[in-house]
N, C-alpha and C positions, 0 to 999 in steps of 0.2 A: 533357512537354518532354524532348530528348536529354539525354542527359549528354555535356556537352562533356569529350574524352580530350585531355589536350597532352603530348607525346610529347618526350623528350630526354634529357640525360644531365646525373645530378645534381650539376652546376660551374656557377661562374660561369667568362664568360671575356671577356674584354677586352684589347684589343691597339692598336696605331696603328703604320704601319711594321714595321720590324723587331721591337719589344718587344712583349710580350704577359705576361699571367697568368692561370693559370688556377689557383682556390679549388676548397676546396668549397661548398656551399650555407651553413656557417657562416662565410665570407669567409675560410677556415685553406687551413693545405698541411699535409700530415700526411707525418713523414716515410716513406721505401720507397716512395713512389709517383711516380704521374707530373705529379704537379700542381708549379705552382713558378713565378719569375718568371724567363724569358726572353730572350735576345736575341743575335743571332749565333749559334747553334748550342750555346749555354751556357745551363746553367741558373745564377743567379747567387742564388735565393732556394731553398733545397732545405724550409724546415721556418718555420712561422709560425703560431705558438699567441697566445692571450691569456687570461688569467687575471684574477681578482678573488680575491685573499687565497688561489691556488695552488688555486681554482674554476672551472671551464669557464664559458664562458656557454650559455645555450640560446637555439638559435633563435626570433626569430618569422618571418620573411620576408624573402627575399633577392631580388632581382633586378639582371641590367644592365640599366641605365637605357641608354644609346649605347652603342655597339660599344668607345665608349674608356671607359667609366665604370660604376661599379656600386653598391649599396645595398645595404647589409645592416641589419636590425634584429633585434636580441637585448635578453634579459633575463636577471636574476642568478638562478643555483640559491641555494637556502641557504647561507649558511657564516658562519664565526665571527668575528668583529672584536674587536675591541681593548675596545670598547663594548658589547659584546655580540654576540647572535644578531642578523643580519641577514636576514629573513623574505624568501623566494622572492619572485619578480616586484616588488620595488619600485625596481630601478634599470633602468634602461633603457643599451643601447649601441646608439650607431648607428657605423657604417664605411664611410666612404664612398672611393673612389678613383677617380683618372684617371689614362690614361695620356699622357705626352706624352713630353717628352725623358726622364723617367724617370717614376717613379710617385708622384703626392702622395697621401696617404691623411690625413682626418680623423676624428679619433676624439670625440665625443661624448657623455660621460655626465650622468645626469639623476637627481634623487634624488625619486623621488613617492610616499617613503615619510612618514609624521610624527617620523621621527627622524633626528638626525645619524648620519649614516654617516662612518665611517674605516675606510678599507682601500688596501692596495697594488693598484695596478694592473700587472700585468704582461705585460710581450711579451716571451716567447721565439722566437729567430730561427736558422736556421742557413744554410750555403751549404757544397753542395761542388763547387759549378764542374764539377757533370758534364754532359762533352759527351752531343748529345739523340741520338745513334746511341744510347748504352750506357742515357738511360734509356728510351727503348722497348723494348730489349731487356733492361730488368732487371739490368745486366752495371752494378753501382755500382763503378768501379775508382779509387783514389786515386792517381794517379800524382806528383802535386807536393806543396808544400806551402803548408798554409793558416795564417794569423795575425791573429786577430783585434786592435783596440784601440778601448778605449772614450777618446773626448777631453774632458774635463770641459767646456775652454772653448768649444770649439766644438758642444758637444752632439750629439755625432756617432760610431755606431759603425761602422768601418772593420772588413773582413773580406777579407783580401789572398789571392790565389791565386796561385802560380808554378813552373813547371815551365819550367826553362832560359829562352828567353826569351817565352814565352808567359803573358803575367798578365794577369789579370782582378779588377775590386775590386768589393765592394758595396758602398754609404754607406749606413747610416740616419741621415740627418741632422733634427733637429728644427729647427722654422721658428718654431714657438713653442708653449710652455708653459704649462698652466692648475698649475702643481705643480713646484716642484724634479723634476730628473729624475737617477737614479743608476742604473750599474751593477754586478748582482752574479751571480752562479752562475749566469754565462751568459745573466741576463736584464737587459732594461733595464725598468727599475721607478720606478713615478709613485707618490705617497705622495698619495692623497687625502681629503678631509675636505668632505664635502658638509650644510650643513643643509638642512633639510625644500622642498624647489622650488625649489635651488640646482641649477647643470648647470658642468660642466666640460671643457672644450675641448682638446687637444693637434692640433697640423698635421707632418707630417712629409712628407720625400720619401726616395724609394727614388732612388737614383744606379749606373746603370750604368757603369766606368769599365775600358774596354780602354786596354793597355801599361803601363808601369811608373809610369808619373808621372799623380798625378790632376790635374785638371782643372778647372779654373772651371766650375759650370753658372749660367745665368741663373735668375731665378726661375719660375715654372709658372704662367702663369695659369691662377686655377680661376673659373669661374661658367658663364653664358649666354653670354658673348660670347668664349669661346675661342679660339683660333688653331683646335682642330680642330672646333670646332662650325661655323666660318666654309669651313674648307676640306669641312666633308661638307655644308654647306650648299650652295654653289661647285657639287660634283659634282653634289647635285640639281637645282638650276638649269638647268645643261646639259643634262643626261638628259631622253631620253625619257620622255614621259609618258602614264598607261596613265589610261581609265574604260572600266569596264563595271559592268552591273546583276549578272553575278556574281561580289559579293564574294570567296570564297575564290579566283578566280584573278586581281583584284586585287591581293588582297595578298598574295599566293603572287610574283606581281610587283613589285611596290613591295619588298619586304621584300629581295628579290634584287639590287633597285637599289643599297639599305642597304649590304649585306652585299658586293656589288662594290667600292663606293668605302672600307668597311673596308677592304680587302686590297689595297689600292693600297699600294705601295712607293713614297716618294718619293727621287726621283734629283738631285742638286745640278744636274748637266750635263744632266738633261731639261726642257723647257718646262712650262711650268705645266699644261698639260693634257695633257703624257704620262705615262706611267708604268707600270709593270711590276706584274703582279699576283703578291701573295704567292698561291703555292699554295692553300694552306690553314692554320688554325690547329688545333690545335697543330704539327704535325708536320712540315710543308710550311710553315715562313713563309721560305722562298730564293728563287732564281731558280731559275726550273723550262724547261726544253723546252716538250716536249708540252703541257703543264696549261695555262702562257703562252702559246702559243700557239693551242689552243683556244678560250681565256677571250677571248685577243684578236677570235676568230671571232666568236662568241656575243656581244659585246658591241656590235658592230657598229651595231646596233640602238637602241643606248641610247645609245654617247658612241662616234662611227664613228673619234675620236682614239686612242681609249684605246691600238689597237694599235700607235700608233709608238714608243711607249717599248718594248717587247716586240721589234719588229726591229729597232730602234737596238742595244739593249745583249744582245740575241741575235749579232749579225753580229761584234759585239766580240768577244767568244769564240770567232766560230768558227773551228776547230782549221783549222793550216796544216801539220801536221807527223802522222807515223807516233809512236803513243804506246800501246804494248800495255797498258800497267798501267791505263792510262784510256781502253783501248777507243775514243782517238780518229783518224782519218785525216786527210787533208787535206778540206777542203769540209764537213764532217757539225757539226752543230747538236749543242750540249750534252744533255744529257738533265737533270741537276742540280750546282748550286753550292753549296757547303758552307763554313762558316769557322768551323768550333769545332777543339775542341784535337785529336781525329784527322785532319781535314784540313790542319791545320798541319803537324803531324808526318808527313803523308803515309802515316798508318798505312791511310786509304782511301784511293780514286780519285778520290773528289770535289770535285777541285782546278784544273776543274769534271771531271765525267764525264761521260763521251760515250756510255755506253751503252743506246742504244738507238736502233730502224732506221726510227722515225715521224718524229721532230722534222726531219728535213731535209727531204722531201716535204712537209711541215706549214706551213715555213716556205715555200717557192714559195705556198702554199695561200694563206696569214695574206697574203702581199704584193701579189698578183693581187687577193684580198677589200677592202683595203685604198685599194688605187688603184681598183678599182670603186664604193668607198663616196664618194673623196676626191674624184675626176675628176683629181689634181695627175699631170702625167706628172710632175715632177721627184719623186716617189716611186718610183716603177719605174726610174728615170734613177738616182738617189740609190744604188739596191741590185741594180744590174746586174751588178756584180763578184761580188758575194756570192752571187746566184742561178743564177750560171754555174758556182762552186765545187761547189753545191748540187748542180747537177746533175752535174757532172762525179763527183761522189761516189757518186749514183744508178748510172750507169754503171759504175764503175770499182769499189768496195767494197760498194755495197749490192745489189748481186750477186755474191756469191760466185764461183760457178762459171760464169756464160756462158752461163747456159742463159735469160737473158732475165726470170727471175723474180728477185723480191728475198728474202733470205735472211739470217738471223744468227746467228753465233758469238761467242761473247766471245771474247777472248786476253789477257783479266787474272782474274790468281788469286783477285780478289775481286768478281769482273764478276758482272751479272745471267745468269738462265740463262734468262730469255725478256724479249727488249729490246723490249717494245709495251707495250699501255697494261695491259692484265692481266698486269702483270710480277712477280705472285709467284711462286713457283718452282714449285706446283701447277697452274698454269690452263692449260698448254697438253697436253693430254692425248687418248689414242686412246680410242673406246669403251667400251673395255673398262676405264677410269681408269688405265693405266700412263702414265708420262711420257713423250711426244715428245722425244728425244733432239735435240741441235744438229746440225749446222743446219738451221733448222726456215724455212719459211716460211709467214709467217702469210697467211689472205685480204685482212685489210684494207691490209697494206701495198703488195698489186699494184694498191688500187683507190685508195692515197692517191699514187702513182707516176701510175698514169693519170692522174687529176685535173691533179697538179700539171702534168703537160705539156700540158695540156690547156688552161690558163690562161696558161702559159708562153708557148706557141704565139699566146694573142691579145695578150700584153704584149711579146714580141716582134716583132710585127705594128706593133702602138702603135709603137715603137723605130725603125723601119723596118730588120727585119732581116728578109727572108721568108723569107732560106735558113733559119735556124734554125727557122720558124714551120713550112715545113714537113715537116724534121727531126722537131719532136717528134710534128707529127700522125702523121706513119708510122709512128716507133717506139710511140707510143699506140695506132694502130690496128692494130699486131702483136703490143702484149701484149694488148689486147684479146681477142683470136681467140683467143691461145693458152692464156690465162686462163679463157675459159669452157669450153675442151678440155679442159684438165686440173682445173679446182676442183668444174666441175658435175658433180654424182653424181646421175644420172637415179633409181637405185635410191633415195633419199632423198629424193629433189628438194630438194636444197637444195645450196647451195656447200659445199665442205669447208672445215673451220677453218683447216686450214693441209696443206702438205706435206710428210714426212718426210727424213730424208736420201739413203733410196732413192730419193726423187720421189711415192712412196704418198701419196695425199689422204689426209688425218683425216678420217673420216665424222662428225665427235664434232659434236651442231647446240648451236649457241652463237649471242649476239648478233650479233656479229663479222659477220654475214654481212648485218646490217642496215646496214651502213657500205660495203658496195658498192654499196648503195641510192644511200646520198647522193654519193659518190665518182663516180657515173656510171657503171663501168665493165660492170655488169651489162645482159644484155638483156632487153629489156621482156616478154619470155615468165617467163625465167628471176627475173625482180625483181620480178613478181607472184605466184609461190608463196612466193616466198620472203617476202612481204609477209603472204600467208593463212599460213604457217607461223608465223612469230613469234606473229600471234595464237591460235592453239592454247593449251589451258590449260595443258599443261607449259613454253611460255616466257613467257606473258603470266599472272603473278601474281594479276593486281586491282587491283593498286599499282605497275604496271608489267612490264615486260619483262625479266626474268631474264637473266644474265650463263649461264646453263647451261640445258638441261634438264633438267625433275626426274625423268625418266628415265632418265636417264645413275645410272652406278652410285655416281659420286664425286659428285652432287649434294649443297649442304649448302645452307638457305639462309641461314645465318649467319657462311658461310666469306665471303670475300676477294672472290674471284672465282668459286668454284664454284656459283653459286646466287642468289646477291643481286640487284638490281637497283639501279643506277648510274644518277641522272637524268640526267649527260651523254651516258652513252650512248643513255640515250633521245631524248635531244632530237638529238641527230645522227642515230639511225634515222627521228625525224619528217619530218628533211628528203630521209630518202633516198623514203620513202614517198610525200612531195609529189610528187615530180620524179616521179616512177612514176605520179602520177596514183589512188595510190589512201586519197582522202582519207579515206572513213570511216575506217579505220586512225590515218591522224593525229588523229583527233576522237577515238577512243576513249582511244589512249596518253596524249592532253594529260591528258583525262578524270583518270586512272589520277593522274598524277604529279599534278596541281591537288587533288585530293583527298586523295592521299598527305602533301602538303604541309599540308594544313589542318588535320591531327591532329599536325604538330609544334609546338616552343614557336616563337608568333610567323610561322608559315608559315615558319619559316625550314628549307628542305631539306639533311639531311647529305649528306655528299660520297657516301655509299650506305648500305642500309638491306636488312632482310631479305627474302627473296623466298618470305616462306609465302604459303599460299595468303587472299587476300580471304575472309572470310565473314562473317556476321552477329554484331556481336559482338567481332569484330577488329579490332586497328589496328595500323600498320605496326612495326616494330618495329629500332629504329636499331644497327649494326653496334657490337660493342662500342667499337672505338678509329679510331670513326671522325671526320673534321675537321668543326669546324661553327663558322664559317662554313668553304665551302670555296669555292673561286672557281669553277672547271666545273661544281659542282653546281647553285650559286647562276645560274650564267648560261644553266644549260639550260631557263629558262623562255624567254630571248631566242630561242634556237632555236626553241621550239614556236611563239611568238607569229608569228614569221617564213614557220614552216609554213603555219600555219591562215591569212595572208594573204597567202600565195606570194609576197613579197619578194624583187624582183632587183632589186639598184641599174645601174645604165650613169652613173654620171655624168659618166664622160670622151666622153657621146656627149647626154647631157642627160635621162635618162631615169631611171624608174621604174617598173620591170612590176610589176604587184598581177597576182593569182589566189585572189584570197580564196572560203572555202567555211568559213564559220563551221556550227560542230557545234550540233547542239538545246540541247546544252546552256547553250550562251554564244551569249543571243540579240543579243548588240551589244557591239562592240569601238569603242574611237574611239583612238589614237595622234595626241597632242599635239607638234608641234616634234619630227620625224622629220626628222633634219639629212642629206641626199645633196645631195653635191659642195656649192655653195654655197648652197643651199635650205634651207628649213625648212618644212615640207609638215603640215597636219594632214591623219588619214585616219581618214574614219568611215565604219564597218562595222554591218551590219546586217540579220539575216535576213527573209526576205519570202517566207511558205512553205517551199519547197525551193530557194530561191534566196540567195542573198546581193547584196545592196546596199550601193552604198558612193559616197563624194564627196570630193573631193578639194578644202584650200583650201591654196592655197600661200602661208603668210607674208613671206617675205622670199626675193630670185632668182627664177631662173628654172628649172622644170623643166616635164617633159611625164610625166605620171601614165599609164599606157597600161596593161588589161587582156590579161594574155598568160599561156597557159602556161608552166611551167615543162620545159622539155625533157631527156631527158639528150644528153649528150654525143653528137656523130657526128664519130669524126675524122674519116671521108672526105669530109664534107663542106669548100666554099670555105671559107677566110675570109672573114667578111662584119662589117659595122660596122653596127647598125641607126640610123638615124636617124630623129628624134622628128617627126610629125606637125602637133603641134601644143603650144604653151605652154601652160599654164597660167597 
């Protein structure tokens, strides 16, 4: 029999909205690290020990139980009581938590020993309210002050933060007592007395509380019937639903549904089925650009709503004014939003930050995808101002110089030094690994420009505006030409990563060049090597498609961006590979990442992972600080599922093209309650030889299921509307 490997990093972590926690495997937060309880960009819990008579406990097994809740069981080491020697393993601790408006935690002891036990219980606790920039970077700085107070009668310790008018409180409040409860030398301490199959009980909650004045909280339901059991119940209902006979890409799916409706942000002024997704945990739980806006893509599939909270409270932001310190223009899409105590203070840019040169092309992308899923013109009607800023921005600032290509420079002193999705400060590099100096242009951003005018052009069609429709086809099909002029390197055969500021291609071969796949803007000669290239063993890992090749000299596969493999970025090369027609490619990459995933805990995929090589023996191997769950990661399975059965919605014309080409491997797919326009469509898939088979029943509406390739783009061609044949 195998040995089953489950692959992860050793925390609990548990979140709902904005708050989160993350322990270690003994349910603790040790201080100097990065673990702690969270929310708004603050950490408000830095340090949380528990003792028996100034004794650790030892683990037996920890896990989350949901995304919002967790389990821990422990047992007592040796130590001395009052009564005596108290002999190892006869007490039991269980801990258990949830999060909701703030965190309740129960504590648990059991005496299954044959003697009374008496000893103190103790929780030591600290908080230093450091913003989560400084503790990723290790930079612990005090800048206010902090005052603790214990309250006898309300059994509550209070832990204040304040630096002018920026304050932050922690509560430990108790809800009830198995024991007097006292504080001293910094701990708060239970006095226990248990006889022989006696247990003991304490309830408390963790209270987050921003501004100077605290605040009533209601009480927490805890059980089965939660408020967030009910609302991640809710999202599964809605959601798409997946069977097949192979389990691990089952729940390599299911698991991503999970871990989607975790990272929902909920917004007071959104409907109940919109919502903005948190980035990722720990790192990314804000409002994100780029991340939101992809997750809004990728989700399409599963809840086609999900992205209107994403361009509702994206369009809010977006910048109408010249702002160097925040790298913002008129028209351009945030990159990320910050509310801890350096964006108060304005000590960074992220109040929100505008830097970077994807999120506004991205956004035309998210809103085209969106009204294709919906059929609603009054979506496209709704954000017709906002997409004309958009563009005017593409024009005017996301091209620099006038030479028709898009290009970025910061002009704040704390700006990124590369504004795309590999934005650490290493990943855009020549050959030889020196760094591409500014302004740089990258490949994918000429193919997320095409794209979006691309879409633009048929939503302003929809609109009845044809002068603009055929505006953007021209300008599309003149950076097309001049895109494949200048990026394709015959000598390579492949695209360049990006441009210099002489105009020099980067011969440097990277993923990046798989996102002109799905963007359309490549030609079908030039998007078929570049298809056989990727799978080459120096980018295609085993466990996916590498961020570099490991022939490049800066290759690492445990760097950033230098080496790894990013399941979003795969699941976006799947679908460039579709459209190109060349499916075994998508069958193998699904392959790669569904396998990758079935060696993590729970199928659950980190936001990226290493890129050594596959072999016998091996298993993947997770980026030290990397997010999990993370929203792109988790939704680049909707991608691949989308691939493997060539998904195009038209529901503003009543339609659903399928192209399915299911791989040896996944001999049946069936997709339950697939929601386009007002439809709900079941689709079952199914290999027959070298063929695939499939049938369509459509539960509720009307639509027409129709078999069609996926094409790329042709801007010279008319605009045309296709009209559906026949109902379903």
């Amino acid at each position: 029999m195998p040995i089953e490997i489950s692959v992860g990093p050793p925390v609990l972590t548990i979140n709902q909205g904005g708050i989160f926690m993350v322990t270690d495997e003994n349910a603790e937060i040790s201080s100097n690290s990065e673990l702690g309880v969270y929310a708004s960009d603050t950490r408000f819990l830095s340090s949380y020990k528990i003792y028996a008579n100034g004794q650790p406990w030892q683990r037996l097994s920890s896990a989350t139980v949901t995304y919002f809740s967790s389990l821990c069981y422990l047992t007592n080491n040796q130590f001395e009581s009052r009564n005596g020697t108290v002999p190892a393993d006869v007490l039991s601790l269980t801990i258990s938590r949830e999060v909701g408006k703030g965190i309740c935690e129960q504590l648990d002891v059991s005496n299954y020993g044959k003697k009374r036990v008496q000893f103190s219980l103790e929780i030591a606790m600290r908080s230093d309210f450091a913003d989560i920039f400084d503790v990723r970077a290790h930079r612990f700085v005090r800048r206010g002050n902090i005052v603790t107070v214990w309250d006898p009668e309300l059994l509550q310790l209070r832990t204040s933060y304040s630096n002018d008018d920026f304050c932050r409180h922690f509560v430990y409040r108790l809800l009830s007592c198995g024991s007097p409860a006292h504080f001293a030398n910094g701990r708060v301490v239970f006095d226990i007395d248990l006889e022989p199959g006696s247990s003991w009980h304490v309830a408390s909650r963790f209270e987050l509380v921003f501004g100077k004045e605290l605040e009533q909280f209601d009480d927490l339901l805890v059980g089965d019937k939660t408020v967030l059991n009910e609302l991640q119940s809710a999202w599964q209902a809605r959601a798409t639903k997946i069977s097949s006979s192979n389990e691990e890409f089952y729940r390599f799916f299911t698991q991503s549904v999970d871990d989607m409706g975790a990272l929902r942000l909920y917004e007071r002024e959104l409907s109940a089925d919109s919502f903005t997704p948190a980035a990722g945990v720990p790192w990314y739980v804000a409002l994100f650009g780029r991340d939101s806006l992809i997750s809004g893509l990728q989700t399409m599939l599963v809840n086609n709503k999900f992205s209107l909270g994403t361009l509702k409270r994206l369009a809010e932001f977006q910048s109408l004014e010249i702002d160097d310190w925040r790298d913002a223009q008129p028209g351009k899409i945030l990159h990320e939003l910050r509310q801890g105590e350096l964006a108060h203070f304005k000590q960074i840019p992220h109040t929100p930050y505008y830097g970077t040169a994807d999120a506004t092309p991205l956004y035309l992308i998210l809103l085209h995808e969106t009204w294709k899923w919906l059929g609603q013109k009054s979506i496209i009607e709704t954000y017709r101002d906002v997409a004309l800023r958009c563009l005017e921005w593409i024009d005017k600032y996301g091209d620099l110089d006038g030479d028709g290509f898009q290009e970025f420079k910061t002009q704040s002193t704390l700006g990124y030094e590369n504004m795309c999705w590999k934005d650490s400060g290493d990943s855009v590099i020549y050959p030889d690994g020196t760094n591409v100096p500014q302004p740089k242009g990258l490949c994918e951003l000429q193919g997320y420009v095409f794209d979006a005018w691309m879409r633009m052009a048929e939503v302003f069609d929809a609109l009845g505006e044809p002068e603009r429709s055929q505006d953007l086809r021209a300008k599309a099909a003149k950076l097309q030409k001049q895109f494949i002029e200048k990026f394709w390197c015959d000598d390579i055969e492949y695209f360049a990563y990006a441009i210099d500021p002489a105009k020099n291609p980067v011969k440097t071969i990277t993923s990046n060049a798989g996102h002109l796949l799905w963007s359309g803007i490549a030609g079908r000669e030039q998007a078929e090597k570049v298809g056989r290239r990727l799978m080459k063993n120096d980018m295609s890992s085993g466990w996916g498609i590498r961020t570099l090749s490991k022939f490049h000299p800066s290759y690492n596969p445990h760097s950033y961006h230098c080496g790894s493999v990013w399941p979003h970025d795969n699941g976006i090369i799947v679908l460039g590979l579709k459209r190109y027609g060349l499916t075994a490619e998508v069958g193998r990459v699904v392959r790669d990442l569904s396998e990758a995933a079935s060696m993590f805990i729970s199928h659950r995929i980190p936001e990226l992972y290493a890129g050594i090589d596959r072999e016998v023996g091996r298993f993947p191997v997770q980026y030290k600080g990397a997010n999990v769950p993370q929203a792109w990661a988790a939704g680049s399975v909707f991608h691949m599922v989308q691939a493997i059965l060539g998904l195009q919605p038209d529901a503003p014309n009543g339609a659903l093209y399928i192209d399915p080409v299911l791989p040896r491997w996944l001999p049946d797919l069936k997709l339950s309650g697939l929601t386009v326009g007002e439809a709900s469509i079941d689709l079952n898939f199914w290999r027959e030889k070298d063929s695939t088979g499939w049938e369509a029943h459509v539960r509720e509406g009307k639509i027409n299921v129709i078999q069609k390739s996926w094409e790329p783009w042709d801007p010279t061609a008319a605009s045309k509307s296709e009209k559906p044949t026949k109902v379903l």
